[in-house]
matplotlib code that plots the C-alpha trace (Angstrom):
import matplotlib.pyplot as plt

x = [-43.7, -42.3, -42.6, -39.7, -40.1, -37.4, -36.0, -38.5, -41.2, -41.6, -42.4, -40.9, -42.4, -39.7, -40.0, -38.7, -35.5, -33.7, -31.0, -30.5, -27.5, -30.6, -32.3, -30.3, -29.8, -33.7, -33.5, -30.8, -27.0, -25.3, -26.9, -25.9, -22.5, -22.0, -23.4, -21.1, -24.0, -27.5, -30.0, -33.0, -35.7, -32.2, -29.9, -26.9, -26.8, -24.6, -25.6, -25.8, -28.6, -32.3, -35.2, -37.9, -40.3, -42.0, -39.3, -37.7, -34.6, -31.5, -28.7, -25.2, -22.9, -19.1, -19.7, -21.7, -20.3, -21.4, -19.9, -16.5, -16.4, -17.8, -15.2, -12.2, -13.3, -13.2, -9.7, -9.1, -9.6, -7.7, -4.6, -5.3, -5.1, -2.0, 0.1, -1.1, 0.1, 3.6, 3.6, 1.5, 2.3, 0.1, -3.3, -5.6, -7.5, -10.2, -10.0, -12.5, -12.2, -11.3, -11.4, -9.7, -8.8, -8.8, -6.3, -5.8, -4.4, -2.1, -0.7, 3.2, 6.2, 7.9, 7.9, 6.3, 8.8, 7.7, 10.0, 7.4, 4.7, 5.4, 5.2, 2.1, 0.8, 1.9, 0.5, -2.7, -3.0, -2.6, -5.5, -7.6, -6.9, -7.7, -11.5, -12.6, -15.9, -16.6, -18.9, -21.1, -21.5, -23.7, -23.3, -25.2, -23.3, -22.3, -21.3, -19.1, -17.1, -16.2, -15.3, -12.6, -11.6, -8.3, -8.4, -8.3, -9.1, -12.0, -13.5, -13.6, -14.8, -18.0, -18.6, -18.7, -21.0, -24.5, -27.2, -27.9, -25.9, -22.2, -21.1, -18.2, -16.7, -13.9, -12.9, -10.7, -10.0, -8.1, -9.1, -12.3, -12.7, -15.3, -16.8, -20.6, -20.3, -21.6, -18.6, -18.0, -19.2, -15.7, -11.9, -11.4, -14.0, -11.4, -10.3, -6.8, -5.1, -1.9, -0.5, 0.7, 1.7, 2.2, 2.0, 1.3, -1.6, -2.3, -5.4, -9.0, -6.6, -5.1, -1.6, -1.8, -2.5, 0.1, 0.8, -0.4, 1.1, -1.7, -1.0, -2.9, -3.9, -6.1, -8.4, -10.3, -12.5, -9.5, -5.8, -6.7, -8.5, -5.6, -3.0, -4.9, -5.4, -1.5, -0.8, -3.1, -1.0, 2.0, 0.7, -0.5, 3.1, 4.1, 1.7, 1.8, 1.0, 3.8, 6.2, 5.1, 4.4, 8.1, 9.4, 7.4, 7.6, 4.1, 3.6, 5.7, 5.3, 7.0, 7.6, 6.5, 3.0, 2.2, -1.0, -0.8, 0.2, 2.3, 1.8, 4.7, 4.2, 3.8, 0.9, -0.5, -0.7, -3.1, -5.1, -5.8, -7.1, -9.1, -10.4, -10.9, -13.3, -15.4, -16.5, -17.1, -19.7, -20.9, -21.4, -22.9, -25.8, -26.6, -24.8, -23.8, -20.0, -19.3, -16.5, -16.9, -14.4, -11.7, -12.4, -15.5, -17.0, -17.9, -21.7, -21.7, -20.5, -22.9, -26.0, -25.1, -24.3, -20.6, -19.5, -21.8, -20.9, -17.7, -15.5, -12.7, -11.9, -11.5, -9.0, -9.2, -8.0, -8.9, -9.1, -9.9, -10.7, -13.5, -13.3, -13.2, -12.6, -11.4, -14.0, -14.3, -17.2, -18.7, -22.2, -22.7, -20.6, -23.4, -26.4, -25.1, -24.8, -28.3, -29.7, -27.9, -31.2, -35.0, -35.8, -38.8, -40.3, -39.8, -35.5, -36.0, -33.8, -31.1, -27.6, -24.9, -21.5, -18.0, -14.2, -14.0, -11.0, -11.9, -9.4, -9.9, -7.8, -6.3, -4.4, -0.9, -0.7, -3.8, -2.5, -1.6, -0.5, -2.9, -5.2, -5.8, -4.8, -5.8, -6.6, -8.3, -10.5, -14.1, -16.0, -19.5, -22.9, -26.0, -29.1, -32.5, -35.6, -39.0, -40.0, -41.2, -38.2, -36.0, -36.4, -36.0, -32.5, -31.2, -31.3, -29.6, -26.6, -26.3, -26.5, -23.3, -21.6, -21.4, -20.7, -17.4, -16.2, -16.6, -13.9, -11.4, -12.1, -14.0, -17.3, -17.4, -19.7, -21.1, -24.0, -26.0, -28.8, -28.8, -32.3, -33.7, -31.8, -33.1, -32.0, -33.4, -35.1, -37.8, -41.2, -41.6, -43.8, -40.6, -38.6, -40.8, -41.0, -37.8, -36.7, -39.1, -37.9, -34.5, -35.3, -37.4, -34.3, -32.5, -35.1, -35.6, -31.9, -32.2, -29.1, -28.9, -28.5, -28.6, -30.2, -28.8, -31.6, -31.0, -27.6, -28.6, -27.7, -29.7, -30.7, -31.9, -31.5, -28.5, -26.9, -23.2, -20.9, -18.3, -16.0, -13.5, -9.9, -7.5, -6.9, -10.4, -10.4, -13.0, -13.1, -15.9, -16.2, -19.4, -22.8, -25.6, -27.5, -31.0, -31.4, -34.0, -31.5, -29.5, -32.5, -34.5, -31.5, -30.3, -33.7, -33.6, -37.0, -38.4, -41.9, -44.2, -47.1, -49.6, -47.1, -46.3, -42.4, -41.6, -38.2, -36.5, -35.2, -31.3, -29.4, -25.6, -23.4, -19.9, -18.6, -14.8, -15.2, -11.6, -9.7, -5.8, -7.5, -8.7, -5.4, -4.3, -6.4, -5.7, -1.7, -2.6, -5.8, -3.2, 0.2, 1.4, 0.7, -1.9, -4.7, -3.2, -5.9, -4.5, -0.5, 1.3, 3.9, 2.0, 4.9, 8.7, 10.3, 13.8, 16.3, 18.6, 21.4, 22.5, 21.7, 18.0, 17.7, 16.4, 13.5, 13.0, 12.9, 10.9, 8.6, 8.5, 7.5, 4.3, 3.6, 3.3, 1.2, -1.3, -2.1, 0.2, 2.2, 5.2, 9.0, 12.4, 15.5, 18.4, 21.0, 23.9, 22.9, 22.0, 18.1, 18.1, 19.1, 17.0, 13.7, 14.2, 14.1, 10.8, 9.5, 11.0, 9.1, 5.4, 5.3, 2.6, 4.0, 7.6, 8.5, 11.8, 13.1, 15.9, 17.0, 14.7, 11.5, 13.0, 13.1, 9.4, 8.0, 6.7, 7.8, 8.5, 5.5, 6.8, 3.7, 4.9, 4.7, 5.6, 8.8, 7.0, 7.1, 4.7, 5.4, 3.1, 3.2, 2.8, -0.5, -1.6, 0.0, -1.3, -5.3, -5.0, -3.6, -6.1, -9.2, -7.6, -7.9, -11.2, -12.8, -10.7, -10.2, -7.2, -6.4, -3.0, -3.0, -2.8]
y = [-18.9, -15.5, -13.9, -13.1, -10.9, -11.0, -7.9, -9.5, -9.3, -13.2, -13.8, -17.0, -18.7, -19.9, -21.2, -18.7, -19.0, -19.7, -17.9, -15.6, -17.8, -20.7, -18.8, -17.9, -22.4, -22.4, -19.4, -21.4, -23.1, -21.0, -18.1, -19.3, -20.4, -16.6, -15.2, -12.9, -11.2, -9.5, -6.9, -6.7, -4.3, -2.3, -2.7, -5.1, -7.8, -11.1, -14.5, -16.3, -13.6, -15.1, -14.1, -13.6, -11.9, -11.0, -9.2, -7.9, -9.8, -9.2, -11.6, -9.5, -11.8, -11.4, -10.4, -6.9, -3.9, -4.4, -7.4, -6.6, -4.0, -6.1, -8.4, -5.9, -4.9, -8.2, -8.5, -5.4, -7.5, -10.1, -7.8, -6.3, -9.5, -10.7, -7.3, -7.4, -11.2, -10.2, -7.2, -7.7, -4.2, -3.0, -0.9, -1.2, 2.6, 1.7, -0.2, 1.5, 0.6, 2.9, 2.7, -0.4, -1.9, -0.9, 0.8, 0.0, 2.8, 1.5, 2.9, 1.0, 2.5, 0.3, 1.2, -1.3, -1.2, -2.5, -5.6, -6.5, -6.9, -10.3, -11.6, -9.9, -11.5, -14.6, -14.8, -13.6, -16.7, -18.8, -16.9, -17.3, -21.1, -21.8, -20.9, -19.1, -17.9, -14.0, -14.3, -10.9, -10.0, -6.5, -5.1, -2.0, 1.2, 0.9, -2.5, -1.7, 1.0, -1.6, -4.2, -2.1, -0.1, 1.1, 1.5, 5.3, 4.5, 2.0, 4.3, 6.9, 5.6, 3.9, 7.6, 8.5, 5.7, 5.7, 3.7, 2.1, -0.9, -1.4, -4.5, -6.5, -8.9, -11.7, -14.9, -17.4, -17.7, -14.2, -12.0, -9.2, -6.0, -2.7, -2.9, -2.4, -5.1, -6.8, -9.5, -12.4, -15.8, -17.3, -15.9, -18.1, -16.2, -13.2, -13.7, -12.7, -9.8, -7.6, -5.2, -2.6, 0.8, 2.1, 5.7, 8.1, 9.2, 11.5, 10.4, 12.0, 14.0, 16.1, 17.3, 17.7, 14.3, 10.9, 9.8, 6.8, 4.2, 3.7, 0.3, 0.2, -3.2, -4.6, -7.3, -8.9, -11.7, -13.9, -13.8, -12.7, -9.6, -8.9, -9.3, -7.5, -4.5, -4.8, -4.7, -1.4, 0.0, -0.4, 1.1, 4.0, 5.1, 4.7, 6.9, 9.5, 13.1, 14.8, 12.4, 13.0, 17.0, 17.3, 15.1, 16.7, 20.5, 21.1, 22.4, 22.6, 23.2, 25.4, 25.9, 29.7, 28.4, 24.9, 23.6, 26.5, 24.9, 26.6, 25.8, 26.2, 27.0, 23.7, 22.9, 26.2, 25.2, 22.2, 24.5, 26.7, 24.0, 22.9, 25.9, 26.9, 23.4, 23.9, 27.4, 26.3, 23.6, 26.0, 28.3, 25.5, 25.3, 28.6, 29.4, 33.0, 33.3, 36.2, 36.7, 37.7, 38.5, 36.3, 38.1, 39.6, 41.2, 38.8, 40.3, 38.2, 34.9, 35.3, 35.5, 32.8, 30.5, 29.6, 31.9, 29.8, 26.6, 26.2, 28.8, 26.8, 26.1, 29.8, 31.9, 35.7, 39.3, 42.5, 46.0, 49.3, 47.8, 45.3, 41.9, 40.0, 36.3, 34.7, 33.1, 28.8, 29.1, 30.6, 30.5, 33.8, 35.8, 34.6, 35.4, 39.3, 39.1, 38.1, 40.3, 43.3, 43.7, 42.6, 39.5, 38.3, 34.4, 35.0, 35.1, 31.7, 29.3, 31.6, 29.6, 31.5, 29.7, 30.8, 29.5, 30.4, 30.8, 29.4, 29.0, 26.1, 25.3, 21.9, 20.4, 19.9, 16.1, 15.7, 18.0, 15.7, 17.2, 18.5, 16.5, 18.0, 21.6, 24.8, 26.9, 25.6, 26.4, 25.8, 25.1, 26.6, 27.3, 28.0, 27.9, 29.8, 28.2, 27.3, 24.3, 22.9, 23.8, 21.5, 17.9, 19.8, 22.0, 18.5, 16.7, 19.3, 19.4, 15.5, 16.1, 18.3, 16.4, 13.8, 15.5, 16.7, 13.5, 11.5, 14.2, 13.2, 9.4, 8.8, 7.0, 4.8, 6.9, 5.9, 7.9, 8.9, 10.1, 11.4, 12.1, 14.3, 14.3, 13.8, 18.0, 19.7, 23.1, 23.5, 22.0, 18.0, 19.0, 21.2, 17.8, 15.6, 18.0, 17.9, 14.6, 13.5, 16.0, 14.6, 10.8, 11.3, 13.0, 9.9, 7.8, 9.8, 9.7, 6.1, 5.8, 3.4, 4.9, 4.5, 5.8, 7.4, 7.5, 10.4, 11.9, 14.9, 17.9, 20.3, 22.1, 20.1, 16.8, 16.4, 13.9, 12.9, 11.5, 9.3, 8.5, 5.3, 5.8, 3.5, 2.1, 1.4, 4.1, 5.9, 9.6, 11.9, 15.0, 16.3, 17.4, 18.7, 20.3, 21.8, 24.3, 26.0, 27.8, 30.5, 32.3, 32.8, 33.3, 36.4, 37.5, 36.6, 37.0, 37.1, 38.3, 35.5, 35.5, 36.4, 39.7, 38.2, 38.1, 34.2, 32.8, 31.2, 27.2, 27.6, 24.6, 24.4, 22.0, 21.6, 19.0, 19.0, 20.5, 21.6, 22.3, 21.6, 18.1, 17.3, 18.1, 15.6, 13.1, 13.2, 13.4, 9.9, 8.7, 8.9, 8.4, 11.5, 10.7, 13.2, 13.0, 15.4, 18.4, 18.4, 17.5, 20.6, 19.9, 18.2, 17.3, 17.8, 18.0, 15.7, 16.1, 12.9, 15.5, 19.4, 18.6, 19.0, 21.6, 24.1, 21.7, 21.2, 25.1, 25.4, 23.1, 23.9, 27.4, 26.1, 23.7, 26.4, 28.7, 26.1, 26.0, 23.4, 23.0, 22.0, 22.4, 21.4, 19.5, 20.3, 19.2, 16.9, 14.4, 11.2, 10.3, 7.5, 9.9, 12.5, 10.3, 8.4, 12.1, 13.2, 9.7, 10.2, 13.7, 11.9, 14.1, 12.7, 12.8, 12.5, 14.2, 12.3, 14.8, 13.5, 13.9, 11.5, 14.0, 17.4, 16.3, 14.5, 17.7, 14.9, 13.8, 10.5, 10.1, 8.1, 8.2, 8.0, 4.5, 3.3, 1.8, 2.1, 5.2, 6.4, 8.3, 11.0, 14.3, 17.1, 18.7, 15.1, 14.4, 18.6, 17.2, 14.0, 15.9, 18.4, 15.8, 14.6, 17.8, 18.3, 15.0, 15.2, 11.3, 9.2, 7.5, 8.8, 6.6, 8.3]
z = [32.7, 31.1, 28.1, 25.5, 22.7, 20.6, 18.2, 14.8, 17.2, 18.2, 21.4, 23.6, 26.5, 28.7, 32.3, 34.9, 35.9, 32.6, 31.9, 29.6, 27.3, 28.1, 26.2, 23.2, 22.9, 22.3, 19.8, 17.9, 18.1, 16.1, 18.3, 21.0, 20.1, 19.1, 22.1, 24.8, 26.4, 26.2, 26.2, 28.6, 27.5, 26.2, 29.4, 28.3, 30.7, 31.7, 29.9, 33.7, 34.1, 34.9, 33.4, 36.1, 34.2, 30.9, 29.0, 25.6, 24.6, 22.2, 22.3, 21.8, 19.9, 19.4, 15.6, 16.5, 17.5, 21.0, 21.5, 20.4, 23.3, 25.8, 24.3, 25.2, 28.6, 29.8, 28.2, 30.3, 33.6, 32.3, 31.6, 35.1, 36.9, 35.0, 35.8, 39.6, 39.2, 37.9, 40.5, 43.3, 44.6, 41.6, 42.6, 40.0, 39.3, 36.2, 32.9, 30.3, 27.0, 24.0, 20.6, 19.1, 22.6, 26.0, 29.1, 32.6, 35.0, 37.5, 40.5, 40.9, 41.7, 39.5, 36.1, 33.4, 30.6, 26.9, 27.8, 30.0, 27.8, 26.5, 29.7, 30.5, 27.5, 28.4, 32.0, 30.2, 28.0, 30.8, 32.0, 29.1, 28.6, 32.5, 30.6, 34.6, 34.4, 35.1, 37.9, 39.1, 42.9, 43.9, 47.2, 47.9, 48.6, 51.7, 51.7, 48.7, 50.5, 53.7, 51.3, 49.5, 52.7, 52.2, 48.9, 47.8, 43.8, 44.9, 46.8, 44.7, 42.1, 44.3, 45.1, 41.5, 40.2, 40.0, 42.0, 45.6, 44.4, 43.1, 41.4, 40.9, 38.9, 39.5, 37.5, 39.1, 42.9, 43.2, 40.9, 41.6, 40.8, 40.6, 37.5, 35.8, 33.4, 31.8, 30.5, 28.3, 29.8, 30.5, 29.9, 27.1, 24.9, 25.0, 21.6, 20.4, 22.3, 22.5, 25.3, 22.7, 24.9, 27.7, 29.3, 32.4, 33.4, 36.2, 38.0, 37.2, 34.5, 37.4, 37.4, 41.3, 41.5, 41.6, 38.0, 36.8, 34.7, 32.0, 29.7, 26.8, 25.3, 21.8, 21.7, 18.4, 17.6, 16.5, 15.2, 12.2, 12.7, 15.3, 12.6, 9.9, 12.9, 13.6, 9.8, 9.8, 12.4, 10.6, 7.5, 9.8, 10.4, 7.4, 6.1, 9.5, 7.8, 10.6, 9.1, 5.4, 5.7, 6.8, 4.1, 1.4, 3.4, 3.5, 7.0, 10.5, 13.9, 16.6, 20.2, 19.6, 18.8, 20.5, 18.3, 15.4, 12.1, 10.0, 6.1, 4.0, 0.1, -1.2, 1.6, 0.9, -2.5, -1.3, 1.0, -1.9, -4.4, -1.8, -0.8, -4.6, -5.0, -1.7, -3.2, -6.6, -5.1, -2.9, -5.6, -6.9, -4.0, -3.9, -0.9, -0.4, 1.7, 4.6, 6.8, 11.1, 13.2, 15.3, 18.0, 19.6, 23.1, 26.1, 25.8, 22.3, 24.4, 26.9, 24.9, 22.7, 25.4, 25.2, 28.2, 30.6, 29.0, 27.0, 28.6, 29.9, 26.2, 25.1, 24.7, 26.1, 25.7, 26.7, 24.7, 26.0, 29.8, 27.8, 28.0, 24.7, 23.5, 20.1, 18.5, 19.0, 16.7, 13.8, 14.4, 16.6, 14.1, 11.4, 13.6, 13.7, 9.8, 9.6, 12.5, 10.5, 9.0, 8.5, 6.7, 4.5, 4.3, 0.5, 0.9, 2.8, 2.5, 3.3, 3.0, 4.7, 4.0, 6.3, 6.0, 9.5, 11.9, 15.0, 18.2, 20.9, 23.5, 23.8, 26.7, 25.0, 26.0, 23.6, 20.4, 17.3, 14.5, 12.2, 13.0, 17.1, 16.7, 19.0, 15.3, 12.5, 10.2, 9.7, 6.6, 8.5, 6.5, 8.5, 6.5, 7.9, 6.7, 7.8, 8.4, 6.0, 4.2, 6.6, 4.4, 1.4, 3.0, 4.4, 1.0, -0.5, 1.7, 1.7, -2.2, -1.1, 1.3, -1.2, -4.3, -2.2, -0.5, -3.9, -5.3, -2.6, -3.5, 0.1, -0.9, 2.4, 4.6, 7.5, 8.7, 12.4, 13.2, 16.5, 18.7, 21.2, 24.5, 27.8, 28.7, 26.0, 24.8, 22.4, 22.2, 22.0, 18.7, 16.7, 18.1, 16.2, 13.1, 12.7, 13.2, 11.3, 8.6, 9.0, 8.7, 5.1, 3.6, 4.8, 3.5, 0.5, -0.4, 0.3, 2.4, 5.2, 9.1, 12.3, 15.1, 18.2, 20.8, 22.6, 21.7, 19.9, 20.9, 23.3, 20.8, 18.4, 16.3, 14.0, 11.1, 11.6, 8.1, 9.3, 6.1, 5.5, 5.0, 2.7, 6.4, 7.0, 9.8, 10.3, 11.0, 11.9, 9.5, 8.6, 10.7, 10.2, 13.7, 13.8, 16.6, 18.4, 20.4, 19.2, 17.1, 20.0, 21.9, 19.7, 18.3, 15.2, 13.1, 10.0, 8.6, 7.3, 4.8, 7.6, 8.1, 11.8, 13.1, 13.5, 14.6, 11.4, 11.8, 11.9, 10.4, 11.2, 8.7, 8.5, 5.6, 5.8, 9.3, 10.3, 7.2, 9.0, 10.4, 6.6, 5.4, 7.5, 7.0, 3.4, 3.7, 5.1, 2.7, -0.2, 1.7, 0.1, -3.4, -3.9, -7.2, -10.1, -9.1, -5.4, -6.1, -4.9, -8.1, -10.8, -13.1, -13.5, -16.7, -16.4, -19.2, -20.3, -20.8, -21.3, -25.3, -25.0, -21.9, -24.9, -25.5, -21.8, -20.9, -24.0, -22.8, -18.8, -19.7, -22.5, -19.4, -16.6, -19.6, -19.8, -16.1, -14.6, -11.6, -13.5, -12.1, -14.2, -13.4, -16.1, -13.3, -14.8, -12.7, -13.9, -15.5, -12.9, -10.1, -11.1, -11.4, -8.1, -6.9, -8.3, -7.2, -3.6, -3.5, -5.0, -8.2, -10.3, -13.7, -15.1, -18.2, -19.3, -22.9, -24.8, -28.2, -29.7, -27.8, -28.9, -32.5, -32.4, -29.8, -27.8, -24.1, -22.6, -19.5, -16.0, -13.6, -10.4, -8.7, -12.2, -13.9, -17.2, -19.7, -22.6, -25.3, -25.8, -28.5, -25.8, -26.9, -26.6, -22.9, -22.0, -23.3, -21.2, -18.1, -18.0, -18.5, -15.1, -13.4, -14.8, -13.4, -9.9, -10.9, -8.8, -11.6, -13.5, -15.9, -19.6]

ax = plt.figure().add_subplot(projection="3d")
ax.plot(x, y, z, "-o")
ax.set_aspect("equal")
plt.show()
């Protein structure tokens, strides 16, 4: 008999043998009925997997995380074995999945066209509905490498992997393939699925190398999620921010600078409110705000690390016979600052905040718009603390962090905590400190978490926000990173109550992170129709005819007085023309002024996305607008 404890701490005894799905029928039906795999003291296993001994157990059902990806990469093999059906020249290179679905790189000389896909779908129901069991066979290493002899890609990747012994996978009679696991019980547990794209690939990422034919694929739990994802998709375009910063002439980019945006007026007038907001809160917090330089000596890079370990994405120069590189980060700029001069326990926390332009080099085949540029910039703070001044310094940027996202109208925020690493610097004891430090300000904020055992960075533990878009996409934008690192690396002291030089606790945090990427994220959040306080024209003034263009010009200019972003049309186009116009170009507000406005001083209000108007006497319409600027609300409505 064995021993399974389960994740609530209750412990089975099963007879040996049973298998692991076995298992999950005693635990319950439903269970059971849900399950796709599981987890054996952590490692994800097979549900034909005995248990031979006394173990800890998690069933990984198709509703989790987990098992959505497990669900995908066994898609992945069925899509394989359907294309190598279709074209049996096809050599299969690897399958991983990716978010929202899953690739397979191919090696075929023919070309797989987007015709082809609905008969690669088709050939993969047939595969699903056959209901062939995924069936696991380990050779050890050597064993591996006779069985696919001939096969370049096979090979390879056997030498890559980890381990004395290589598995594989097949389902049907000739179907088998390289692959860790674990998968779904049988191919008709796939779900619903979709080839959706296909592209090259060079293998391993080389140029030098043969190029691929990568085909992307989606798999979900059942149609409907599948439709709802395609229906995202299509909404996505739509609301593409290259597509809507052309139409709108916010930014552009040019062959002369591949991954450099260049903001035109009306998106510089959405960088500036932006800007203008993240230093008022940070006024707010009692942050103080420097500038460093773009571009600094290689002695700099050295000491703080990023020559050794993240040269390949800098970019270089030299001046006077010295080597120098532009900055990919803030953070050694900011370690100057505070080495510039000696520092007391009593100025701790010190909260050093930087709009910082950063460069990063990108392979051009990964660059997408604003959102994967080579030149960005950073909102960076680094705080210097003691420690016990961490718990208190991490509440008050998550105090921050939210206090800014709520103003953009993202309040879905996922967050991680991430651990110490297996390669790490710093005593076990500062580890422990600070994570602990980290998880009460979590706790004491009351916001829910989770854990990521060992992906923290070398240098110390950090928080991650991941925030929702109108989509339901999520997108990574703020940190917060505790390191032991760079103040020892660069020297950095300060004198303590017992008059002794100790090393200060350096907190990195970024909340928007890169500013051009943010932009982008929020040309697509809102579509285009930005709130009132970001709208790079707030309101147009649109005359009914040339009798009342005094009226209009009288009030454009009291408009623009009071603050406003407010342009005029007094062309002798048509109303109709003239408001489908300001609607086609997302202005917030419509003045419509005709004869019956002029004589009552009052103006006729369109909101945009509307086909209604309300009459408003202008000091009234000029109170309500401003309240909207005020409270950074979404609404319009007045």
């Amino acid at each position: 008999m064995s021993k399974v404890t389960l994740p609530d701490g209750k412990v089975l005894e099963i007879q040996d043998g049973l298998t692991i799905g076995q298992v999950a029928e005693k635990i319950g039906a439903r269970l059971a009925r849900d399950a796709v795999a599981g987890k054996i003291n952590s490692q994800a296993v097979d549900l034909n997997t005995p248990v031979k001994t006394d173990i800890s157990l998690a069933i990984i059902t198709a509703n989790s995380p987990e098992g959505l990806e497990i669900i995908r990469h066994s898609c992945a093999h069925i899509m394989a074995e359907a294309i190598c059906s279709i074209w049996p020249k096809a050599q299969l290179v690897y399958g991983p999945t990716v978010e929202d679905g899953f690739y397979y790189d191919i090696d075929l000389d023919e070309p797989i066209r987007p015709e082809d896909f609905e008969k690669i779908e088709k050939k993969m129901t047939e595969i699903a509905e056959k209901k062939l069991p995924f069936i696991r066979r380990e050779l050890s290493r050597e064993e591996a490498i006779k069985h696919v002899a001939g096969n370049k890609y096979k090979i390879d990747n056997i030498s890559r992997a980890q381990g004395d012994t290589i598995s594989f996978y097949s389902h049907g009679q000739g179907f088998e393939d390289l692959c860790r696991g674990p998968h779904i019980p049988s191919t008709d547990r796939v779900g619903s699925f979709k080839v959706m794209s296909v592209a090259g690939a060079y293998w391993h990422g080389d140029p030098t190398q043969k190029m691929l034919q990568r085909i992307y694929g989606t798999a979900w739990r059942n149609k409907k999620e599948l439709e709802e994802y395609l229906h995202m998709l299509e909404e996505a375009k739509k609301r593409d921010h290259r597509v809507i910063g052309k139409q709108l002439d916010l930014f552009s980019f040019h062959e002369e600078g591949p991954g450099f945006a260049f903001f035109h007026p009306k998106g510089m007038v959405i960088w500036n409110q932006i800007t203008d907001f993240w230093r008022s809160i940070h006024n707010k917090y009692d942050y103080q705000e420097i500038k460093t330089p773009i571009i600094l000596n290689q002695e700099l890079w050295k000491l703080s690390g990023h020559w050794e370990n993240y040269k390949e994405n800098m970019y270089f120069t030299t001046v006077d016979e010295v080597e120098y590189a532009i900055k990919p980060m803030n953070c050694p700029g900011g370690c100057l600052v505070y080495r510039n001069k000696k520092h007391s326990y009593r100025e701790f926390p010190m909260r050093v905040a930087e709009l910082g332009l950063v460069h990063r080099h990108e392979a051009s085949g990964v660059m997408h718009g604003l959102v994967r540029v080579r030149q960005f910039t950073q909102d960076d703070a680094h705080i210097f603390c003691v420690p016990d001044q961490i718990e208190g310094e991490i509440v008050n940027v998550i105090n921050l962090v939210f206090e800014i996202y709520s103003a953009f109208g993202f309040n879905d925020i996922h967050i991680e905590l991430s651990t110490k690493p297996e390669k790490h610097i710093g005593s076990d004891e500062i580890w422990d400190v600070s994570t602990t430090a980290l998880k009460n300000a979590l706790e004491t904020k009351k916001i829910e978490y989770q854990i990521n055992e060992g992906d923290g960075a070398f240098y110390g533990p950090k928080i991650d926000f991941h925030i929702s878009d109108c989509l339901k996409r999520t997108w990574q934008l703020g940190t917060i990173q505790l390191d032991f690192s760079m103040p020892q690396r660069f020297g950095l002291v300060y004198t303590d109550k017992d008059n002794t030089e100790k090393t200060p606790v350096m907190i990195h945090r970024a909340i928007l992170g890169s500013f051009e990427r943010f932009i982008g994220i929020l040309i697509e959040h809102y579509g285009g129709n930005f709130p009132l306080w970001l709208a790079p024209e707030q309101m147009r003034v649109l005359t009914i005819s040339e009798k009342t263009n005094d009226y209009a010009q009288k009030l454009h200019r009291m408009l623009k007085a009071e603050g406003f972003r407010c342009d005029i049309d007094v062309s002798n186009e048509k109303i109709g023309a003239k408001i489908v116009r300001a609607h086609n170009e997302r202005i917030p507000y419509m003045l419509v002024v005709g004869p019956k406005e002029a004589e009552t001083q009052s103006v006729s209000v369109r909101i945009r996305g509307s086909k209604e108007s309300n009459s408003l006497e202008t000091g009234q319409f000029i109170a309500a607008a401003k309240e909207k600027i005020e409270s950074k609300t979404q609404d319009l409505v007045i």
